[in-house]
Backbone as XML, in Angstrom:
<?xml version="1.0"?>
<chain id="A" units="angstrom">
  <residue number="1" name="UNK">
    <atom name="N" x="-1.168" y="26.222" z="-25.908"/>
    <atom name="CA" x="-0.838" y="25.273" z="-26.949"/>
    <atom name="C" x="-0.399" y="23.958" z="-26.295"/>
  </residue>
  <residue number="2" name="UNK">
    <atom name="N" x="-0.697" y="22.745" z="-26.961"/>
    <atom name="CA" x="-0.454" y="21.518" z="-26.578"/>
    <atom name="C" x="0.692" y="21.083" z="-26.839"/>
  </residue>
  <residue number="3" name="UNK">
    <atom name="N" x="1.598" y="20.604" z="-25.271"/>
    <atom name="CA" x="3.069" y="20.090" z="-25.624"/>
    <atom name="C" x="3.177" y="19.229" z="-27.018"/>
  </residue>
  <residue number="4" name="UNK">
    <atom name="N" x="4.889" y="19.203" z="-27.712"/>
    <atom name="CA" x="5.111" y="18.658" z="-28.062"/>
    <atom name="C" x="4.826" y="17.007" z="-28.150"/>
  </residue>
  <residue number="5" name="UNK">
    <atom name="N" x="5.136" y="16.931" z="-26.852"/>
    <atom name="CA" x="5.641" y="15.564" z="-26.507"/>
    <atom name="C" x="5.207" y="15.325" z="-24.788"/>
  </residue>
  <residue number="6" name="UNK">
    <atom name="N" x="5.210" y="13.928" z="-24.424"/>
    <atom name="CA" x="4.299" y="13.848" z="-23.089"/>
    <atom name="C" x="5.698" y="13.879" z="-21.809"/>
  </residue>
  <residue number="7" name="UNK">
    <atom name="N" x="6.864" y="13.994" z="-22.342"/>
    <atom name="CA" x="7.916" y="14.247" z="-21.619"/>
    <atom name="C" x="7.851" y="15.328" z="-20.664"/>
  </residue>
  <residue number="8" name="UNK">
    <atom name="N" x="8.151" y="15.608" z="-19.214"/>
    <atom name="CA" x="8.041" y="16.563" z="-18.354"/>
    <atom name="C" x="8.946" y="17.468" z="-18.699"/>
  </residue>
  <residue number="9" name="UNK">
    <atom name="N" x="8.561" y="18.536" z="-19.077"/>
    <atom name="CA" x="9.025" y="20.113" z="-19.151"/>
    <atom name="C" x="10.358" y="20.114" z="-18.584"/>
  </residue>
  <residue number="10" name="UNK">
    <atom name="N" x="10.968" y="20.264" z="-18.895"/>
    <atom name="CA" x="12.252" y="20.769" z="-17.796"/>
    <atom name="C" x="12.682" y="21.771" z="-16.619"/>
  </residue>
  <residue number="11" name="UNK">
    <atom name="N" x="11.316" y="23.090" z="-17.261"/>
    <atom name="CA" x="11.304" y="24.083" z="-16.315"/>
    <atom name="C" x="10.091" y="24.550" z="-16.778"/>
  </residue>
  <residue number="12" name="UNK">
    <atom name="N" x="9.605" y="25.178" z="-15.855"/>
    <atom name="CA" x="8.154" y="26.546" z="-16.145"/>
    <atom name="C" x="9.035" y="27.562" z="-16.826"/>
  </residue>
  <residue number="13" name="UNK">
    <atom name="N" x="8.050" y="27.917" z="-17.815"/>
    <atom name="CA" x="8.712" y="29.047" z="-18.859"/>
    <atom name="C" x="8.908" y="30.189" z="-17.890"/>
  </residue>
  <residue number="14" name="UNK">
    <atom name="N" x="10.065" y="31.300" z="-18.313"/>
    <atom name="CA" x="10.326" y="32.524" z="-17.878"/>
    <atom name="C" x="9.150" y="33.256" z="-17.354"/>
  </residue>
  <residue number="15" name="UNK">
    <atom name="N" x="9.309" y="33.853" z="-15.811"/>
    <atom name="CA" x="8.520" y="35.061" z="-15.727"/>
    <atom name="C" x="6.197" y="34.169" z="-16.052"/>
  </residue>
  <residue number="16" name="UNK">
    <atom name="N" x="5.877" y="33.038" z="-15.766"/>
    <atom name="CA" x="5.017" y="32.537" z="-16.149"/>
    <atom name="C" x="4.141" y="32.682" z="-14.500"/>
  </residue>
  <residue number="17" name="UNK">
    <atom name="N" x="3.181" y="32.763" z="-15.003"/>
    <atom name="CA" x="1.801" y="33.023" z="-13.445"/>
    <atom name="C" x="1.237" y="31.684" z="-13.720"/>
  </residue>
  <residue number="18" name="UNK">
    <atom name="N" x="1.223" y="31.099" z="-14.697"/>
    <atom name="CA" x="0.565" y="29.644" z="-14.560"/>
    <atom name="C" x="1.313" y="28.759" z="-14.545"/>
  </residue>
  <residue number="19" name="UNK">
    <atom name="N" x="2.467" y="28.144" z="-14.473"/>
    <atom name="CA" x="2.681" y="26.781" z="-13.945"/>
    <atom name="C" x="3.915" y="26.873" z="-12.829"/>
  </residue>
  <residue number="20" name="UNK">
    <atom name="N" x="3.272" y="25.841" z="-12.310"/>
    <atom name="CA" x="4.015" y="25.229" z="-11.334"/>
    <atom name="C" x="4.992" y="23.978" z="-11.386"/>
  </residue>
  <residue number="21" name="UNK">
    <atom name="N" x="5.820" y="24.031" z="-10.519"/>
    <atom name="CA" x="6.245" y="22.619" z="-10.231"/>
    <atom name="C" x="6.973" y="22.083" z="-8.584"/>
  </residue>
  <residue number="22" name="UNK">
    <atom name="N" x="7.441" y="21.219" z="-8.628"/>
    <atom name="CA" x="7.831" y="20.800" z="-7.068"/>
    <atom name="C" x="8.841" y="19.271" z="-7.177"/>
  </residue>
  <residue number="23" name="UNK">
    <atom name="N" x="9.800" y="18.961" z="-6.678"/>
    <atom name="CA" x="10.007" y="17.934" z="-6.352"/>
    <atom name="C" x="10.698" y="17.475" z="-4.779"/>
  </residue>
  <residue number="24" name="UNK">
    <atom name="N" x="10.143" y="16.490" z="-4.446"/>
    <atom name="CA" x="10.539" y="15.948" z="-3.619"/>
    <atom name="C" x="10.786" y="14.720" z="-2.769"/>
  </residue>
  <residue number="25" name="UNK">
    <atom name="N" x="11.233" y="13.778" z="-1.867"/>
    <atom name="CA" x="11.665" y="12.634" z="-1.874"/>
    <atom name="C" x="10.624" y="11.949" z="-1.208"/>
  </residue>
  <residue number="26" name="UNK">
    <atom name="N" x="10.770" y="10.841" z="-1.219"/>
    <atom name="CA" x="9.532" y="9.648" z="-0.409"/>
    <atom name="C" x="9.890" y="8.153" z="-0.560"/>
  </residue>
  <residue number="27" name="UNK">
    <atom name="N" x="9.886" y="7.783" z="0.837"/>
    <atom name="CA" x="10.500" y="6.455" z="0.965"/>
    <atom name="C" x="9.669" y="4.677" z="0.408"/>
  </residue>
  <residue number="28" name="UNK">
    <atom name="N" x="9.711" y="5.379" z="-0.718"/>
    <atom name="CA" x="8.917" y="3.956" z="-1.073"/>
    <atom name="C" x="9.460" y="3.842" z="-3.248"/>
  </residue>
  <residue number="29" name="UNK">
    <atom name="N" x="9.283" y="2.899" z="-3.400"/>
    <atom name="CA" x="10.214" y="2.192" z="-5.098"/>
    <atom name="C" x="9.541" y="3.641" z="-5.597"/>
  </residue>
  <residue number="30" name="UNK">
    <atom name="N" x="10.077" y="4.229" z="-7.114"/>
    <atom name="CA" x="9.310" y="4.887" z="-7.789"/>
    <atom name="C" x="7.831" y="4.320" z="-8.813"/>
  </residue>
  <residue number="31" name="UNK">
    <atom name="N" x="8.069" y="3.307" z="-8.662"/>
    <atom name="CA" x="6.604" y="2.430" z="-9.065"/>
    <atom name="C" x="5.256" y="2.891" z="-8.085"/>
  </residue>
  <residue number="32" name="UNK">
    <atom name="N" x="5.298" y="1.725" z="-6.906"/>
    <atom name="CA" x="4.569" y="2.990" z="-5.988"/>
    <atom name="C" x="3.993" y="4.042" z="-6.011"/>
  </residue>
  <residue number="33" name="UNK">
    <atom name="N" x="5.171" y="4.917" z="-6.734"/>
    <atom name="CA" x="4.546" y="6.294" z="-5.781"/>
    <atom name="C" x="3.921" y="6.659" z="-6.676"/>
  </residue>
  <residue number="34" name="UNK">
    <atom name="N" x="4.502" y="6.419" z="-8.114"/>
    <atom name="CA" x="3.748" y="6.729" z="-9.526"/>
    <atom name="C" x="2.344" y="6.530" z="-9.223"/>
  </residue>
  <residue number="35" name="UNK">
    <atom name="N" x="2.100" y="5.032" z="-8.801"/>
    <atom name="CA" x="0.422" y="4.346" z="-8.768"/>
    <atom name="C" x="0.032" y="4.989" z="-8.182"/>
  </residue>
  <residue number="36" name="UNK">
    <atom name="N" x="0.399" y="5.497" z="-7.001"/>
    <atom name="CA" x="-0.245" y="6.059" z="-6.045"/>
    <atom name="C" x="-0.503" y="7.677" z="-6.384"/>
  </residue>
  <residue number="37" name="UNK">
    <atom name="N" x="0.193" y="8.125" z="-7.312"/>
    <atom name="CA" x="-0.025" y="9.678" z="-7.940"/>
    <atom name="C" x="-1.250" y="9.107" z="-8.784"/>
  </residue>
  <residue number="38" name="UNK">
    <atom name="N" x="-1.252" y="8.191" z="-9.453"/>
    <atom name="CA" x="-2.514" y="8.151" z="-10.818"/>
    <atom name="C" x="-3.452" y="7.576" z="-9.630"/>
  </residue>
  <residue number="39" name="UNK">
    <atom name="N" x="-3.433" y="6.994" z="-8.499"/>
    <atom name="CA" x="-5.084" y="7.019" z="-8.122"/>
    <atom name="C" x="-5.724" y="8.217" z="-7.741"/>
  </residue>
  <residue number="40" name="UNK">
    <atom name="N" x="-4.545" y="8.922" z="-7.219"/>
    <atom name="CA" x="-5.069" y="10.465" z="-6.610"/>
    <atom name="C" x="-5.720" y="10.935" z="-8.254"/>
  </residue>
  <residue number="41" name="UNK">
    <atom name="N" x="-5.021" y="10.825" z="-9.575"/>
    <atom name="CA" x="-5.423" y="11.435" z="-10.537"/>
    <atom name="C" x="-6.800" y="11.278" z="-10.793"/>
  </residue>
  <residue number="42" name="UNK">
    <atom name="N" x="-6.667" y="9.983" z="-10.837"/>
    <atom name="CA" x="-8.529" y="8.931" z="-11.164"/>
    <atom name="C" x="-9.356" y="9.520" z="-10.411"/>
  </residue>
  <residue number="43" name="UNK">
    <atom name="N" x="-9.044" y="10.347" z="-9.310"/>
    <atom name="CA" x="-10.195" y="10.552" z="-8.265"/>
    <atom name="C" x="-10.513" y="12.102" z="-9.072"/>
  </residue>
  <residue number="44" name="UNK">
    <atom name="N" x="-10.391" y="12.421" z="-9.909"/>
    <atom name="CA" x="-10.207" y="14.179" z="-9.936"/>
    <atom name="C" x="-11.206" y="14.016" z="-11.204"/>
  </residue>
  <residue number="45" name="UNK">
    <atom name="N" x="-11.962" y="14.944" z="-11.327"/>
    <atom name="CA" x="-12.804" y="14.989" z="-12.480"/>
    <atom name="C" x="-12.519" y="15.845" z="-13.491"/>
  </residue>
  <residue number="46" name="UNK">
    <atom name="N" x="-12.548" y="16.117" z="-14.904"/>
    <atom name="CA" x="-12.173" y="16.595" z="-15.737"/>
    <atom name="C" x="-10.643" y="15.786" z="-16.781"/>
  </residue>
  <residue number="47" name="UNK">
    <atom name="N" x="-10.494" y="14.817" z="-16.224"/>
    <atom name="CA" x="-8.840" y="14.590" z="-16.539"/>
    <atom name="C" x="-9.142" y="13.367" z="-17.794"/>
  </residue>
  <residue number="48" name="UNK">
    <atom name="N" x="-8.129" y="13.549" z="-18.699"/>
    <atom name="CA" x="-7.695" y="12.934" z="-19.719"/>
    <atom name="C" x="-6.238" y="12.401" z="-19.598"/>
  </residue>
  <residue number="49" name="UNK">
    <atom name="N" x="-5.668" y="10.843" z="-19.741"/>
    <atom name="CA" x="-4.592" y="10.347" z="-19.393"/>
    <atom name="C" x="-4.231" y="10.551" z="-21.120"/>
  </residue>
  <residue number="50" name="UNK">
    <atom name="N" x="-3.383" y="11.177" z="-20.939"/>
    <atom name="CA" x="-2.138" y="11.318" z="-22.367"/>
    <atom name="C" x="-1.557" y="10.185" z="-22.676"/>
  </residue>
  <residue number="51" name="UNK">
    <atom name="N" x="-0.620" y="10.036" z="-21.174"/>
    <atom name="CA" x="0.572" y="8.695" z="-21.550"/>
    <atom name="C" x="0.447" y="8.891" z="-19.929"/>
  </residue>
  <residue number="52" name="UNK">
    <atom name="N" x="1.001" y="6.995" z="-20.463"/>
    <atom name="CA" x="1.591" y="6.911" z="-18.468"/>
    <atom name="C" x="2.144" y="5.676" z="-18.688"/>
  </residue>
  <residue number="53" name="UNK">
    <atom name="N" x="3.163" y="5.425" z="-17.896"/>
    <atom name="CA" x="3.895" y="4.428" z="-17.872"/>
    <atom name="C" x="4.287" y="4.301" z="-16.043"/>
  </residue>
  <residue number="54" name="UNK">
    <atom name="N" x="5.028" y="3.094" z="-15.738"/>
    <atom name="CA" x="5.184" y="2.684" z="-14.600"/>
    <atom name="C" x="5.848" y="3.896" z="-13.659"/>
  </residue>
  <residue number="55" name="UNK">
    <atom name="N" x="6.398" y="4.869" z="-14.312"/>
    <atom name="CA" x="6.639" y="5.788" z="-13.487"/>
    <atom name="C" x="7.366" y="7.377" z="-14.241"/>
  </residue>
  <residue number="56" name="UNK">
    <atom name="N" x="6.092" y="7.520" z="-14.914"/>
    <atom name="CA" x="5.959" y="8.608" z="-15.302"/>
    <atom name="C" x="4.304" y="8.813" z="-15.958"/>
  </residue>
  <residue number="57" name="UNK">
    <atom name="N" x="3.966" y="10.228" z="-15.951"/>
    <atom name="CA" x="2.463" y="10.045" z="-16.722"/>
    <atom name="C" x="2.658" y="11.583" z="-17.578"/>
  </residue>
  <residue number="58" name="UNK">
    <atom name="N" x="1.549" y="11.647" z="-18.158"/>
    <atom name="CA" x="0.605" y="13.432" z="-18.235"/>
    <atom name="C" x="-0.405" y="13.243" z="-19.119"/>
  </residue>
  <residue number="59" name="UNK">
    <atom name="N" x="-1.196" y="14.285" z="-18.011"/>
    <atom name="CA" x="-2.583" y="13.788" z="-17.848"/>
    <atom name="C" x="-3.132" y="15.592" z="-18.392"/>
  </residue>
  <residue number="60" name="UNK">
    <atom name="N" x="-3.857" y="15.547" z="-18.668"/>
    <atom name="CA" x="-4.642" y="16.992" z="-19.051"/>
    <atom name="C" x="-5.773" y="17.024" z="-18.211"/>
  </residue>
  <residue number="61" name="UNK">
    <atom name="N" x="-6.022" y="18.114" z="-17.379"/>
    <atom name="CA" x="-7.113" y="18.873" z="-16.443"/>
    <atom name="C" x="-7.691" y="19.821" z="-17.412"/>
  </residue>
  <residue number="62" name="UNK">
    <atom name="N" x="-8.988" y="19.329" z="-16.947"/>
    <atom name="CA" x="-9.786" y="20.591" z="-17.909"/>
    <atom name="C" x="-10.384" y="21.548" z="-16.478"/>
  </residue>
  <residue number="63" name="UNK">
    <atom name="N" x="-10.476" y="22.777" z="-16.835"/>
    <atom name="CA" x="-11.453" y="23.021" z="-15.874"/>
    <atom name="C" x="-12.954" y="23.126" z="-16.333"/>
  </residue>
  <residue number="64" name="UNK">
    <atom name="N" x="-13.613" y="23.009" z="-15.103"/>
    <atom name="CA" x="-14.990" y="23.266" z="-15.217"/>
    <atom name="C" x="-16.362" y="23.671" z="-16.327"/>
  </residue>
  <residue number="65" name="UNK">
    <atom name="N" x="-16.168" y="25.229" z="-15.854"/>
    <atom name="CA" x="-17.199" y="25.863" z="-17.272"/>
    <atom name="C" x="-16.408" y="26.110" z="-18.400"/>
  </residue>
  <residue number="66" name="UNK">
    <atom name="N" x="-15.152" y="26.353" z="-18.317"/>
    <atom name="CA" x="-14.457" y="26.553" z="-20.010"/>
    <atom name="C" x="-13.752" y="25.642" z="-20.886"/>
  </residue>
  <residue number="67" name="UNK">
    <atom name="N" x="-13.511" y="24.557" z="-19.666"/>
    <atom name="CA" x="-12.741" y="23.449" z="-20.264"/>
    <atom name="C" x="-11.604" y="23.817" z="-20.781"/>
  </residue>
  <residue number="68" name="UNK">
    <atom name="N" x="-10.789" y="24.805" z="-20.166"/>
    <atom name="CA" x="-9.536" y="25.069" z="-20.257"/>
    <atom name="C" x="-8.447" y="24.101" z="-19.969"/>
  </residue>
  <residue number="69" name="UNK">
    <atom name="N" x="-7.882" y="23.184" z="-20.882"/>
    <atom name="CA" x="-6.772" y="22.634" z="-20.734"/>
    <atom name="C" x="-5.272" y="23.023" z="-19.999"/>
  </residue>
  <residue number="70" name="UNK">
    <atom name="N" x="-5.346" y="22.206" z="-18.708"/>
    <atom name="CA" x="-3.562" y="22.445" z="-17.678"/>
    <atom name="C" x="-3.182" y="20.992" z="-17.677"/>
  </residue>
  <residue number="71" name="UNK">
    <atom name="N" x="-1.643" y="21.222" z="-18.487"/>
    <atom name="CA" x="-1.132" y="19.911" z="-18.527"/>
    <atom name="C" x="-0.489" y="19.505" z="-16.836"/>
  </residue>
  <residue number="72" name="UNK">
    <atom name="N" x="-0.302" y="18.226" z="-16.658"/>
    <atom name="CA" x="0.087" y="18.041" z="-15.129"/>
    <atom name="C" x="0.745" y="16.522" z="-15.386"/>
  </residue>
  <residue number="73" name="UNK">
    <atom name="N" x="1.833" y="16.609" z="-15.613"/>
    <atom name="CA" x="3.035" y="15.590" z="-15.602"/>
    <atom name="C" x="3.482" y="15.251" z="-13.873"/>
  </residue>
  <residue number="74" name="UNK">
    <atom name="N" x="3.691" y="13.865" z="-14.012"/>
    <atom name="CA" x="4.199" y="13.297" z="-13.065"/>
    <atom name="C" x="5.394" y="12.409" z="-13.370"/>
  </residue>
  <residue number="75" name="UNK">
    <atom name="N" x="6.669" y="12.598" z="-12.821"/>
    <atom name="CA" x="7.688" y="11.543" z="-13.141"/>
    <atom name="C" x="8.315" y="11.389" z="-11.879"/>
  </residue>
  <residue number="76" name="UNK">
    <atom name="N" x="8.762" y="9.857" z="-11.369"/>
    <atom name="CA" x="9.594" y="9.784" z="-10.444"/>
    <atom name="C" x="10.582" y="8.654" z="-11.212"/>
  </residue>
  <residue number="77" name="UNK">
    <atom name="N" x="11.639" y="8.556" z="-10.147"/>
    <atom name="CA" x="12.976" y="8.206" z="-10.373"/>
    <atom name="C" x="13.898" y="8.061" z="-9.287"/>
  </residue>
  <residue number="78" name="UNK">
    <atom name="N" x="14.740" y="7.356" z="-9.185"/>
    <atom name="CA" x="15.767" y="7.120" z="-7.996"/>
    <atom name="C" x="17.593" y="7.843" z="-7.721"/>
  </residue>
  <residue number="79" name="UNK">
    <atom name="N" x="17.967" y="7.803" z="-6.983"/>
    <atom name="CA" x="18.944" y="8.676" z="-6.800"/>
    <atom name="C" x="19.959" y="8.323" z="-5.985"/>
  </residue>
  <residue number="80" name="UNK">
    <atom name="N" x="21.121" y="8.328" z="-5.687"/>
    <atom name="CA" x="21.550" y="7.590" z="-4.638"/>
    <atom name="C" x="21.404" y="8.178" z="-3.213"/>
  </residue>
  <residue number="81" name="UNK">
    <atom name="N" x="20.627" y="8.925" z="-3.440"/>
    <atom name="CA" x="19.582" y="9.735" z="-2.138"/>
    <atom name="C" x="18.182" y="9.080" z="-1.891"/>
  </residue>
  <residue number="82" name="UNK">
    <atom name="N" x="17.764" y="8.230" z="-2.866"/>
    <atom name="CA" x="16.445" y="7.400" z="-2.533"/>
    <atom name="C" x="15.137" y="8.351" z="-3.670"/>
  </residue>
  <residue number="83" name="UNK">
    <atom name="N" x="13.693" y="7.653" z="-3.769"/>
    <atom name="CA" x="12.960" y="8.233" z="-4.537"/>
    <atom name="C" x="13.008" y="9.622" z="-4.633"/>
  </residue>
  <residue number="84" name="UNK">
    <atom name="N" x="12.442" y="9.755" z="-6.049"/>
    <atom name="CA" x="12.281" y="11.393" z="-5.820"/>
    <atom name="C" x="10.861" y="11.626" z="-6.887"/>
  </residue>
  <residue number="85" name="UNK">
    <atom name="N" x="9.796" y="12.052" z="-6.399"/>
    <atom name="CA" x="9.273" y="12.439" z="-7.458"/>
    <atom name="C" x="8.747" y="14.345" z="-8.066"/>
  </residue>
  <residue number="86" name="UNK">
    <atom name="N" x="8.728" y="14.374" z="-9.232"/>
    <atom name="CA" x="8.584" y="16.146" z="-9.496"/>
    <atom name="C" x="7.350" y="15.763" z="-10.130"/>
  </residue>
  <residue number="87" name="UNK">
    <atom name="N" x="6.904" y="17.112" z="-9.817"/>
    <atom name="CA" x="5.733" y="17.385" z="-10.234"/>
    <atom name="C" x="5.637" y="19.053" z="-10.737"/>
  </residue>
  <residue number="88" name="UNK">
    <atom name="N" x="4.662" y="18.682" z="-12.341"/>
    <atom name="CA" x="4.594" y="19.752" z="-13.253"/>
    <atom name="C" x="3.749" y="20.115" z="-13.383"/>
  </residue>
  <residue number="89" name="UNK">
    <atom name="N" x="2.665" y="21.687" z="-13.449"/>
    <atom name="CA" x="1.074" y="21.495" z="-13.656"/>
    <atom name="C" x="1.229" y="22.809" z="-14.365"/>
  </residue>
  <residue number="90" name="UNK">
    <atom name="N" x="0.876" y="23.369" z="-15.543"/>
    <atom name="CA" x="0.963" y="24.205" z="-16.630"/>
    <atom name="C" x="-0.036" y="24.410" z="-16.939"/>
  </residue>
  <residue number="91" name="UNK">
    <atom name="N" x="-0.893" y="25.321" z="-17.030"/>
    <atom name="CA" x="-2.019" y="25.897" z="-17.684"/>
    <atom name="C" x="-2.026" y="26.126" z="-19.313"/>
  </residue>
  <residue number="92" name="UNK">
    <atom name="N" x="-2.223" y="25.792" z="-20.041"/>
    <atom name="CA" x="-1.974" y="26.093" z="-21.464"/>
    <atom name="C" x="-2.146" y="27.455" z="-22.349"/>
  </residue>
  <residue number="93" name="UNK">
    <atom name="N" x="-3.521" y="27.893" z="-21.456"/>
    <atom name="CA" x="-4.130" y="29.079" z="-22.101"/>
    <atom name="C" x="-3.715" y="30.396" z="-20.955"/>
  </residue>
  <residue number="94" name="UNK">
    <atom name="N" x="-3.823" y="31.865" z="-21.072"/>
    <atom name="CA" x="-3.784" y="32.725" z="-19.978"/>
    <atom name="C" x="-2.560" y="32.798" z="-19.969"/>
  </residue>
  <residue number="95" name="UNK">
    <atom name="N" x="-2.532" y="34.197" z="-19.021"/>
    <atom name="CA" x="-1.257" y="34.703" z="-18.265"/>
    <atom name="C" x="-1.740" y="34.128" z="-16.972"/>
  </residue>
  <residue number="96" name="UNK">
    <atom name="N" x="-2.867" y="34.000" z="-16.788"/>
    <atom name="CA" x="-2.651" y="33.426" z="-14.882"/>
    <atom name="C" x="-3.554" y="32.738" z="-15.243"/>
  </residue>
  <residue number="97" name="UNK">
    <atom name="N" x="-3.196" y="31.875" z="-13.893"/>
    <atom name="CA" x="-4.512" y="30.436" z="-13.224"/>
    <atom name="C" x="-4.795" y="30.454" z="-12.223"/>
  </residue>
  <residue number="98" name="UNK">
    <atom name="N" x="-4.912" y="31.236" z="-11.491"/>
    <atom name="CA" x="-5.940" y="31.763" z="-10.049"/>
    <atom name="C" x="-5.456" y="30.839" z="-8.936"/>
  </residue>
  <residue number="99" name="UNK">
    <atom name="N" x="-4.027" y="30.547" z="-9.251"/>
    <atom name="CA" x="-3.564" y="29.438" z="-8.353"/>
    <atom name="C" x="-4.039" y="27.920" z="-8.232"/>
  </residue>
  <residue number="100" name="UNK">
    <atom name="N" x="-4.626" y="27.618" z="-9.532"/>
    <atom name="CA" x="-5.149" y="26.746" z="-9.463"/>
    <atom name="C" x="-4.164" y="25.468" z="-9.324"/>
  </residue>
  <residue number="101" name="UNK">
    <atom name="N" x="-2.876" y="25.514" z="-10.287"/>
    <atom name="CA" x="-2.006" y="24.936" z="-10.497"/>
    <atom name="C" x="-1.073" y="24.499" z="-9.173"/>
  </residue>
  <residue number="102" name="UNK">
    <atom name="N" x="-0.851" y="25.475" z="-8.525"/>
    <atom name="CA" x="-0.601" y="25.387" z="-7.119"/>
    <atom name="C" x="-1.458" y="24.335" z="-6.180"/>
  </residue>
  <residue number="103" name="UNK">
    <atom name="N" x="-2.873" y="24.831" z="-6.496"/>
    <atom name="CA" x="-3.280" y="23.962" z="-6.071"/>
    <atom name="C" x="-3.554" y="22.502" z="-6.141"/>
  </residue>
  <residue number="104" name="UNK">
    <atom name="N" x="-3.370" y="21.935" z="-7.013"/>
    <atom name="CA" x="-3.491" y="20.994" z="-7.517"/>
    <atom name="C" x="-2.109" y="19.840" z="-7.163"/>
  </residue>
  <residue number="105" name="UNK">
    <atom name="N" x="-1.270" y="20.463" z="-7.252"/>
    <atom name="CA" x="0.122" y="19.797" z="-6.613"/>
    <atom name="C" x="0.068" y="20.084" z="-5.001"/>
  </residue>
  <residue number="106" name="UNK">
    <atom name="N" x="-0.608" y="21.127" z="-4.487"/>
    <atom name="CA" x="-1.132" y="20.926" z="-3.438"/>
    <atom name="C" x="-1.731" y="19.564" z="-2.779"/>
  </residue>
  <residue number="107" name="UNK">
    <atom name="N" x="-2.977" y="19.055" z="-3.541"/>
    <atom name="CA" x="-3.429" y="18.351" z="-3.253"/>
    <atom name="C" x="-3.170" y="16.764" z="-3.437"/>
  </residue>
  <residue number="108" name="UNK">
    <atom name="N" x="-2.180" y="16.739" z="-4.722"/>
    <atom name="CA" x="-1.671" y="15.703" z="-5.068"/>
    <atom name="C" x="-0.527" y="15.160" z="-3.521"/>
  </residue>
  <residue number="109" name="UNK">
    <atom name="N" x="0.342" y="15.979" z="-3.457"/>
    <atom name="CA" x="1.220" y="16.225" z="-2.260"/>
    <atom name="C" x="0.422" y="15.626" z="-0.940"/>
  </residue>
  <residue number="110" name="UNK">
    <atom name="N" x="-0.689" y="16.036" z="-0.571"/>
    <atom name="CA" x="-1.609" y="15.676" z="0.699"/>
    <atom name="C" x="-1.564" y="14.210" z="0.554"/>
  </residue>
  <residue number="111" name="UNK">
    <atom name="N" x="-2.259" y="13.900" z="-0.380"/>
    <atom name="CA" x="-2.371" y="12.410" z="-0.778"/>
    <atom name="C" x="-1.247" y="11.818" z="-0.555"/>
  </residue>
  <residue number="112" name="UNK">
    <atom name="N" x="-0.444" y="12.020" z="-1.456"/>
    <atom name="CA" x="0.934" y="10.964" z="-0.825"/>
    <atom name="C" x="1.297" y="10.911" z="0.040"/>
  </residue>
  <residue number="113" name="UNK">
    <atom name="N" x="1.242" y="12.142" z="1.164"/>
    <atom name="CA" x="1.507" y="11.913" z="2.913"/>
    <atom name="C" x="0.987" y="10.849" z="3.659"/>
  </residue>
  <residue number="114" name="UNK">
    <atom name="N" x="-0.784" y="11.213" z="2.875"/>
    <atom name="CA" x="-1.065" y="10.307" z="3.669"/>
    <atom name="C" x="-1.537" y="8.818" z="3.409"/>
  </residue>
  <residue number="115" name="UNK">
    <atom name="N" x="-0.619" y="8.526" z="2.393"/>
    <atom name="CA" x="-0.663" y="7.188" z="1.619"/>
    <atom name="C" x="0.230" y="5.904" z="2.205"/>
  </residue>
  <residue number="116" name="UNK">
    <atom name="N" x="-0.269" y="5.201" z="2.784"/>
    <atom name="CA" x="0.966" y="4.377" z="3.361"/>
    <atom name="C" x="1.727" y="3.616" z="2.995"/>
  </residue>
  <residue number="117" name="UNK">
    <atom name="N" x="2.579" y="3.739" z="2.430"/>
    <atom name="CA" x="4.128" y="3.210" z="1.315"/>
    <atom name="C" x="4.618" y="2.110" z="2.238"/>
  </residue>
  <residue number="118" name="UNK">
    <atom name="N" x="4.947" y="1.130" z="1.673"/>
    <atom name="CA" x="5.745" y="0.372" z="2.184"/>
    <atom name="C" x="7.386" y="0.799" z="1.681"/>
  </residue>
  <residue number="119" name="UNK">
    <atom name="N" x="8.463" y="0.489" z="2.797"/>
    <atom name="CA" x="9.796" y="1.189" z="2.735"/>
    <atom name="C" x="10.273" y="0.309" z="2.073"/>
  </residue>
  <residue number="120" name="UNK">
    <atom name="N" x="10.847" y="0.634" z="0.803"/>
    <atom name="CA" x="11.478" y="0.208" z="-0.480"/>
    <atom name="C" x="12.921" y="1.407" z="-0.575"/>
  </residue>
  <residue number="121" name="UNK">
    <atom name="N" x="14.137" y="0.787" z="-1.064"/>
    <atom name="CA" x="15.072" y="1.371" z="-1.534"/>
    <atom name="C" x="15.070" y="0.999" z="-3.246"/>
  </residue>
  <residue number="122" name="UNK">
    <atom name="N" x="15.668" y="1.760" z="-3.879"/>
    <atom name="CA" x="15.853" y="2.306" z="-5.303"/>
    <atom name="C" x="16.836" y="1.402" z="-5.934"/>
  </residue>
</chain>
């Protein structure tokens, strides 16, 4: 079923095989890193942009032959620890997603490593 609202989840539901999430820090404004999450998005085929704003999005992944809808929210934000961004990827339909979801923040994650940020504080 399709979220409420394009706001990031707060948690993966209880006991769930399909979604994931992750957060973690990176030295560059949360603007940045946002852009730099939606180009990795633009590059991915199947995807529908919900909402997005300067530093937050969610975007819907379809897969392939069934066109199974996985929602995949992105929000970052600052801290007096410096950026932080989390990342959410939820399958809508199923008890499992073959790790797909995993993967996918997998790959999002690669990208920003190797994205070269200019060093910005919050």
């Amino acid at each position: 079923m399709a979220p409420d609202t394009s706001e990031i989840p707060s948690e993966c539901p209880e006991n769930s095989n399909n979604c994931e999430r992750l957060m973690m820090s990176v030295n560059t404004s949360p603007e940045a890193l946002q852009s730099a999450a939606m180009d990795w998005i633009s590059t991915q085929s199947g995807v529908s942009i919900e909402s997005e704003d300067a530093t937050s999005s969610h975007t819907v992944f379809h897969s392939r032959w069934f066109m199974f809808p996985d929602d995949f929210f992105v929000e970052t934000g600052c801290t007096e620890n410096g950026t932080w961004i989390q990342i959410h990827s939820e399958s809508r339909l199923g008890w499992g997603d073959m790790g797909v979801n995993q993967e996918r923040i997998d790959q999002l994650v690669e990208h920003l490593i190797e994205t070269p940020f200019e060093t910005s504080e919050c």
